[in-house]
N, CA and C atoms as an extended XYZ file, in Angstrom:
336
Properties=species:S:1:pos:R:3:atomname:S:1:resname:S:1:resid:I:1 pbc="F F F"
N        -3.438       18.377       -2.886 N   UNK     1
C        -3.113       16.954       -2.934 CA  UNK     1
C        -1.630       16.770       -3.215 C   UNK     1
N        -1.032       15.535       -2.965 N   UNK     2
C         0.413       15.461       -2.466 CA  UNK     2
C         0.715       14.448       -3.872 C   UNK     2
N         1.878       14.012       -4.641 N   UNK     3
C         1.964       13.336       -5.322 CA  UNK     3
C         3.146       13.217       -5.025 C   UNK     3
N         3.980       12.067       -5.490 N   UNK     4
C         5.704       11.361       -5.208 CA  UNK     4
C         5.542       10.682       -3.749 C   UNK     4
N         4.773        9.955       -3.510 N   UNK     5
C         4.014        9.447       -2.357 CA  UNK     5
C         4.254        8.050       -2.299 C   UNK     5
N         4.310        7.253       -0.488 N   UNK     6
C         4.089        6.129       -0.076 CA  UNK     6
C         2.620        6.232        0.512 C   UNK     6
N         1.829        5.328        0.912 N   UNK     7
C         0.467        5.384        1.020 CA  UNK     7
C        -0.049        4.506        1.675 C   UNK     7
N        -1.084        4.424        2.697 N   UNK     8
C        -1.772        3.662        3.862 CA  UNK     8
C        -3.232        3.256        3.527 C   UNK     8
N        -3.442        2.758        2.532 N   UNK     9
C        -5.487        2.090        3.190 CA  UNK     9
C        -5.768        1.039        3.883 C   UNK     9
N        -6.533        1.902        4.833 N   UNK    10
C        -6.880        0.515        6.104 CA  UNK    10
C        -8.074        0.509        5.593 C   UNK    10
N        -8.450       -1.119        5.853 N   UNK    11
C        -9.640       -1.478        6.118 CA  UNK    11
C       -10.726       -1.208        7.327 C   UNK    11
N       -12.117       -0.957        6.758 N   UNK    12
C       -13.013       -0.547        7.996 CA  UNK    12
C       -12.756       -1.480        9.120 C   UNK    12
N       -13.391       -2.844        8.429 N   UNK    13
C       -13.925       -4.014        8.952 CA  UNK    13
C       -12.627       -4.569       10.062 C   UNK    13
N       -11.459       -5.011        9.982 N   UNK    14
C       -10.191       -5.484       10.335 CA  UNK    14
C        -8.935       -4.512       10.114 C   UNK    14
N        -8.248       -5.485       10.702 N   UNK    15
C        -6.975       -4.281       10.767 CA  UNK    15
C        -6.039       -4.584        9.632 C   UNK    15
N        -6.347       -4.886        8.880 N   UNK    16
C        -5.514       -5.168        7.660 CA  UNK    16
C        -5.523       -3.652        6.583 C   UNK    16
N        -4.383       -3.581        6.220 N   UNK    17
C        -4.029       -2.507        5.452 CA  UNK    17
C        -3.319       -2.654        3.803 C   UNK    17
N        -3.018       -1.983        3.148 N   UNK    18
C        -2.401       -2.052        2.132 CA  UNK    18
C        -1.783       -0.682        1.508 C   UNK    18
N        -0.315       -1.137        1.576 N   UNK    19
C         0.764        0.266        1.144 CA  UNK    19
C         0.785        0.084       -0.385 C   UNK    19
N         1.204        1.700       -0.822 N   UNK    20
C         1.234        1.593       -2.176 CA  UNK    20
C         2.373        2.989       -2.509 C   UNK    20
N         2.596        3.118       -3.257 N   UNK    21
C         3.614        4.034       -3.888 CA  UNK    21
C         2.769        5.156       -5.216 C   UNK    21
N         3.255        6.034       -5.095 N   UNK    22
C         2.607        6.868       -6.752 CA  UNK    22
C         3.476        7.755       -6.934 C   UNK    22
N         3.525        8.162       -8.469 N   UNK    23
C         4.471        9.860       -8.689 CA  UNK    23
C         3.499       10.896       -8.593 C   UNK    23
N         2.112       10.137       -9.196 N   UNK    24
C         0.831       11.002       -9.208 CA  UNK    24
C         0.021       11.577       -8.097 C   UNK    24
N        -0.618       12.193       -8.345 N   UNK    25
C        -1.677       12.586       -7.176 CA  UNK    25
C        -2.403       11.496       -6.669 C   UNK    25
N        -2.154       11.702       -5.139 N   UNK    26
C        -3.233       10.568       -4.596 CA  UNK    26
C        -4.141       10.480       -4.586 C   UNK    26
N        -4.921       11.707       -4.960 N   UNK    27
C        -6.451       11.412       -5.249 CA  UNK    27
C        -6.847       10.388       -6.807 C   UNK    27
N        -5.979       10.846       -7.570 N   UNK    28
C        -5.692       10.176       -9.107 CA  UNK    28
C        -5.678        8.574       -8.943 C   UNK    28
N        -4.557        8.138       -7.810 N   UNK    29
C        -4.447        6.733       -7.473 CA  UNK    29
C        -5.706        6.401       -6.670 C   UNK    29
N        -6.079        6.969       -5.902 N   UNK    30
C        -7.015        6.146       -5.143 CA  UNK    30
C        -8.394        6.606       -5.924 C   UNK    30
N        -8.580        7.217       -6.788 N   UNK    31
C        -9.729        6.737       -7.742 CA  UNK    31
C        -9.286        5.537       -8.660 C   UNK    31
N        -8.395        5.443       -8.912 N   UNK    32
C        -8.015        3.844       -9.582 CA  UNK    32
C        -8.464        3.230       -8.895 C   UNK    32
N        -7.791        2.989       -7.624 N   UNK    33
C        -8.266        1.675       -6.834 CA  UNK    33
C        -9.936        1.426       -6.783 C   UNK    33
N       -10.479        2.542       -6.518 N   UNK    34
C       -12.352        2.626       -6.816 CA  UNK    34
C       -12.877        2.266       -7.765 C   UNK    34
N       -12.192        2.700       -8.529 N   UNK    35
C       -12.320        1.572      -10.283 CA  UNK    35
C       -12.392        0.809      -10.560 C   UNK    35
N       -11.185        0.353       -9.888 N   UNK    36
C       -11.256       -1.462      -10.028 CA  UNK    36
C       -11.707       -1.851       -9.250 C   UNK    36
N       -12.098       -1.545       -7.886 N   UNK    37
C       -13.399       -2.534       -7.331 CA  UNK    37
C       -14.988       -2.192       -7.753 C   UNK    37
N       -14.997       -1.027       -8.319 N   UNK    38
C       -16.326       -1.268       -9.031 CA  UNK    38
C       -16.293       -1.744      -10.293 C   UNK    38
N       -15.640       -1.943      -11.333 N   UNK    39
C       -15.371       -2.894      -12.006 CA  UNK    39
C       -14.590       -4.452      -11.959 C   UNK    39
N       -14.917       -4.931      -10.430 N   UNK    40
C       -14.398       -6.173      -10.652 CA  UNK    40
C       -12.904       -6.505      -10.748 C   UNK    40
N       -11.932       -5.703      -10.781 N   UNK    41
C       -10.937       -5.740      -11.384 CA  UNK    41
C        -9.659       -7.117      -10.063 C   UNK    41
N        -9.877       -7.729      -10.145 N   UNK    42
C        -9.213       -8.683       -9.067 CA  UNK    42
C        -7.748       -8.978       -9.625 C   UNK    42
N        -7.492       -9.196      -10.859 N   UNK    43
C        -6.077       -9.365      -11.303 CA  UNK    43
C        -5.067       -8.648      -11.581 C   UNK    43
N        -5.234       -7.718      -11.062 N   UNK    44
C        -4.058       -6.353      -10.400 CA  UNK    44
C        -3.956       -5.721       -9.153 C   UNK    44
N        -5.305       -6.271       -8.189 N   UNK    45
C        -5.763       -5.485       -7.023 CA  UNK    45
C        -6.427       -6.221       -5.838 C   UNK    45
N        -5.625       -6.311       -5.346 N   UNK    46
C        -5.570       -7.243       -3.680 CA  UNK    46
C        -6.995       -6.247       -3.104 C   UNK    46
N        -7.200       -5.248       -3.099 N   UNK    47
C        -8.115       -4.146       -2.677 CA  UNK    47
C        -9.346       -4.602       -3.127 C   UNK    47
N        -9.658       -5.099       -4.713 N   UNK    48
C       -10.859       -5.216       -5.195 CA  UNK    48
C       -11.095       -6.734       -4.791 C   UNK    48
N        -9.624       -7.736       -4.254 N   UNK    49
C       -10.247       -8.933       -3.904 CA  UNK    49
C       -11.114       -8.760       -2.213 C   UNK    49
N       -10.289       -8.060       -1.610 N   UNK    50
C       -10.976       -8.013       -0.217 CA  UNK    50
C       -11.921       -7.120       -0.252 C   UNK    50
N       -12.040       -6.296       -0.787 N   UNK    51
C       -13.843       -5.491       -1.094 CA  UNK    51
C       -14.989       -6.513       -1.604 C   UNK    51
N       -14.340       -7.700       -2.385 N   UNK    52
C       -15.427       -8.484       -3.208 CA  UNK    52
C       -15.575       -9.419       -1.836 C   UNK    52
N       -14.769       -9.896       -0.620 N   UNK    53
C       -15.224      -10.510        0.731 CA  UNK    53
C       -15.762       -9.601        1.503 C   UNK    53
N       -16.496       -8.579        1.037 N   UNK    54
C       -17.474       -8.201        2.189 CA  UNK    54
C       -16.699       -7.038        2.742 C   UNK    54
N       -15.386       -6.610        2.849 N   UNK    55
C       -14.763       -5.328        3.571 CA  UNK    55
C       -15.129       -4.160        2.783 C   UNK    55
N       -15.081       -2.954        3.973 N   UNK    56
C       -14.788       -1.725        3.436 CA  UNK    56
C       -13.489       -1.167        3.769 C   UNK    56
N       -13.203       -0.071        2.809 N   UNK    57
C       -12.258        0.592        3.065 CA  UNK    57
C       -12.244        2.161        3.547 C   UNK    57
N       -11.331        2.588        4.268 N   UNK    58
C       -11.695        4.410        4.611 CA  UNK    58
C       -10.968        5.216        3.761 C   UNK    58
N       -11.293        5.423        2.430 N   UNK    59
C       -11.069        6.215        1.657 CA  UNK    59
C       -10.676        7.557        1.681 C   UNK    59
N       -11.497        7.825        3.008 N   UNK    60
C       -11.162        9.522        3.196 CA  UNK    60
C       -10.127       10.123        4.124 C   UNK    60
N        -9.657        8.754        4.707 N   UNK    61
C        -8.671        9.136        5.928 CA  UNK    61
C        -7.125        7.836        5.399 C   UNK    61
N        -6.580        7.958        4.124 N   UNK    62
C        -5.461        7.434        3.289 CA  UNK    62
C        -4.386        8.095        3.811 C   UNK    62
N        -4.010        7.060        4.432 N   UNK    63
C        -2.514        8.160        4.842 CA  UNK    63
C        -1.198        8.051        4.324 C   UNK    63
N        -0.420        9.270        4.411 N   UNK    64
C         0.701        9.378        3.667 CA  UNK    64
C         1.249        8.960        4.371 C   UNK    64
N         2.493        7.808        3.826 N   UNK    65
C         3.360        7.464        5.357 CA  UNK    65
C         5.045        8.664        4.776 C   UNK    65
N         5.450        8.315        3.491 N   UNK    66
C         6.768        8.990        3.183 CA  UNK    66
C         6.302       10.262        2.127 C   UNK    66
N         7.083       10.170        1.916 N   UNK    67
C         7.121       11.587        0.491 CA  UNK    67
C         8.250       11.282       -0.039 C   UNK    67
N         8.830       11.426       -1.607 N   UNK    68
C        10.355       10.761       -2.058 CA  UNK    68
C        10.002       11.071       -3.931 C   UNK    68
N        10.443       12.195       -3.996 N   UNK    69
C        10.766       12.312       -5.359 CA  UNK    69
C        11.085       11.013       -6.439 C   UNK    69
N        12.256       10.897       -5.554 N   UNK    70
C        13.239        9.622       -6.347 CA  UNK    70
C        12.447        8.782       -5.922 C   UNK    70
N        12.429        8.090       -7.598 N   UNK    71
C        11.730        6.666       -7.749 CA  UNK    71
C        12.246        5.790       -7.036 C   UNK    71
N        13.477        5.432       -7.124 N   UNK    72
C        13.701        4.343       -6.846 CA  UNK    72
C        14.075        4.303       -5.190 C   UNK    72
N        14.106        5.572       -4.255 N   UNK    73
C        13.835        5.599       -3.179 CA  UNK    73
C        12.595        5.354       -2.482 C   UNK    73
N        11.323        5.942       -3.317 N   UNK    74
C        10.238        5.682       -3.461 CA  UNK    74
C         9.678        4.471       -3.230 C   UNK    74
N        10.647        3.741       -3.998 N   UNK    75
C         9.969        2.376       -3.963 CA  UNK    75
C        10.705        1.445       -2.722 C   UNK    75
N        12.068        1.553       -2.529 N   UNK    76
C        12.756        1.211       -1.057 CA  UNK    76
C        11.309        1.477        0.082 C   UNK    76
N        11.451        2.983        0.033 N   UNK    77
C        10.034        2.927        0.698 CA  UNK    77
C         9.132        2.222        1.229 C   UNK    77
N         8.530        2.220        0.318 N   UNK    78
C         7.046        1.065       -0.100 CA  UNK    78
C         7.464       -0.089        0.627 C   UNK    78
N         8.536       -0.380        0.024 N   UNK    79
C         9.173       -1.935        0.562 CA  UNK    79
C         9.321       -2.117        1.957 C   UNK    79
N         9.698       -0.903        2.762 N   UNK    80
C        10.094       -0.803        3.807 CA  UNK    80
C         8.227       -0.726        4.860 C   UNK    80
N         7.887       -0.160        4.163 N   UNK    81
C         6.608        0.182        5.307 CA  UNK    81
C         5.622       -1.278        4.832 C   UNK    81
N         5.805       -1.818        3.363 N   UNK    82
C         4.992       -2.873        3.443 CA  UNK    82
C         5.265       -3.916        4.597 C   UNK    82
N         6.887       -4.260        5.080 N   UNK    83
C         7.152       -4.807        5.632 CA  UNK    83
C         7.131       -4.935        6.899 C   UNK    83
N         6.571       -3.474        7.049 N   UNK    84
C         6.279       -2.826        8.509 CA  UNK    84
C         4.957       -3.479        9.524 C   UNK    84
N         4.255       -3.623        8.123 N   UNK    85
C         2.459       -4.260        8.153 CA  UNK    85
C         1.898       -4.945        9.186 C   UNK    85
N         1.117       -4.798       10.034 N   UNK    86
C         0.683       -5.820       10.755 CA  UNK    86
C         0.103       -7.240        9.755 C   UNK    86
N        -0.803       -6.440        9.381 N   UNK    87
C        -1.705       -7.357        8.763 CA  UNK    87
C        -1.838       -7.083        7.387 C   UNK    87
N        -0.812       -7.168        6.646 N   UNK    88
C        -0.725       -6.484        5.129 CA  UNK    88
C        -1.276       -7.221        4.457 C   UNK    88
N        -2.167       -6.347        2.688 N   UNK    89
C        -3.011       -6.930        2.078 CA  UNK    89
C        -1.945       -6.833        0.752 C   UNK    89
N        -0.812       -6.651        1.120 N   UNK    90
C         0.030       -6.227       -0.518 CA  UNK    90
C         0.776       -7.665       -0.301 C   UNK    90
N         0.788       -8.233       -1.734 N   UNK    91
C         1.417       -9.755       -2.050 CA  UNK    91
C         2.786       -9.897       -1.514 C   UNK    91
N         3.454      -10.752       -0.810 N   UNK    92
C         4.597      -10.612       -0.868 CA  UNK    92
C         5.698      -10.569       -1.664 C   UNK    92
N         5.583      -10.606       -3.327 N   UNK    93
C         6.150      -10.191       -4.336 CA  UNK    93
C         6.254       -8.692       -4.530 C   UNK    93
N         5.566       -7.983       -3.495 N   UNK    94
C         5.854       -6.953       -3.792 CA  UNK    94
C         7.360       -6.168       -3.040 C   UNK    94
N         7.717       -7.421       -2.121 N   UNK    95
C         9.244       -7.049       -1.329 CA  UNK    95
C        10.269       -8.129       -1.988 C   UNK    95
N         9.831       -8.461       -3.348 N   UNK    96
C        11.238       -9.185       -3.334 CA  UNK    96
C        12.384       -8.916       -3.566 C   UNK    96
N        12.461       -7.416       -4.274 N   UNK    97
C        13.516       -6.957       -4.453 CA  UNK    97
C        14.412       -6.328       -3.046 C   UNK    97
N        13.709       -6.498       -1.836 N   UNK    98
C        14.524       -5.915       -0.952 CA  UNK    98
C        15.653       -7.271       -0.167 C   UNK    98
N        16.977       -6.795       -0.496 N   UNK    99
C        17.878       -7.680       -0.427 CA  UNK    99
C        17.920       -7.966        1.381 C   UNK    99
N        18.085       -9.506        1.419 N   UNK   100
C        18.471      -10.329        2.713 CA  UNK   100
C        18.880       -9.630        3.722 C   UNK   100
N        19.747       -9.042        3.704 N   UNK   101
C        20.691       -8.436        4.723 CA  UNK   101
C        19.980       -6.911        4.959 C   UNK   101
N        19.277       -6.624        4.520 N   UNK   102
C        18.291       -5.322        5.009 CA  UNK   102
C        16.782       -5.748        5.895 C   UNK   102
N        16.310       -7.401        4.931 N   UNK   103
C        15.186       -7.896        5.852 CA  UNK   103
C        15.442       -7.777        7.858 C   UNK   103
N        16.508       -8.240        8.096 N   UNK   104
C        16.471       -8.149        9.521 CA  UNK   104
C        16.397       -6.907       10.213 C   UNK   104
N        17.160       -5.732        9.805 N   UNK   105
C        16.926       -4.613        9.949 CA  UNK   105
C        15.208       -4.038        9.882 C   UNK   105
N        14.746       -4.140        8.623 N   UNK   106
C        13.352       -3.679        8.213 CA  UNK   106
C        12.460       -4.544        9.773 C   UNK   106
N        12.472       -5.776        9.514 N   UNK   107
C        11.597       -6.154       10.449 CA  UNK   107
C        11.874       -6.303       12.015 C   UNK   107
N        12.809       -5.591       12.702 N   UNK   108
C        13.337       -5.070       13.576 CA  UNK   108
C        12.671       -3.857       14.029 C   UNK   108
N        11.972       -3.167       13.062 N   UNK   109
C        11.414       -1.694       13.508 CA  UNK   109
C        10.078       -1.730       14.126 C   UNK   109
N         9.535       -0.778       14.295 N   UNK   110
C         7.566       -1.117       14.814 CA  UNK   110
C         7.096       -1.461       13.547 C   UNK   110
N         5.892       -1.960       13.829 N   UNK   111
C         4.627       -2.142       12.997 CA  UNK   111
C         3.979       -1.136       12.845 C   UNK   111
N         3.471       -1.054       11.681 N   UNK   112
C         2.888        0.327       11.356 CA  UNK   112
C         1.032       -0.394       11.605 C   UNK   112
């Protein structure tokens, strides 16, 4: 298992996805996320709200999109492929730190 990771769960049902970042092992993170939708957990986790509407997710096929030691590249990252999204399930607070003058660039690239 891979850890210092950007990260892909698609939904079964639709094409909506949700990126995420970890230093940890991805198996470590994506038993969190299982956690909190079997405990209900909706006020940290866009994942456990669209599991509680009826979707599934493919757990076993999570894909790595980057790899990045550095945190704070790490998280550029994240920012970058959330923005990539067709149909993204991650809040848009989660790109606010990516400054103006990089948005046109970022959303210039394909859709992931």
């Amino acid at each position: 298992m891979r850890n210092n990771i950007v990260y892909k769960i698609s939904c079964n049902e639709c094409n909506a996805s949700y990126v995420g970042q970890t230093s940890r092992l991805l198996k470590t993170r994506i038993n969190e996320h299982k956690n909190h939708i079997r405990r209900n957990i909706t006020q940290h986790s866009v994942l456990t709200d669209h599991r509680l509407k009826n979707y599934e997710f493919t757990w076993d096929k999570v894909e790595v999109l980057d790899e990045e030691r550095i945190y704070g590249k790490r998280l550029m990252s994240e920012i970058i492929f959330i923005k990539r999204q067709t149909n993204s399930l991650n809040l848009q607070s989660d790109t606010e730190n990516l400054h103006h003058a990089y948005l046109t660039l970022v959303e210039n690239l394909p859709k992931i």
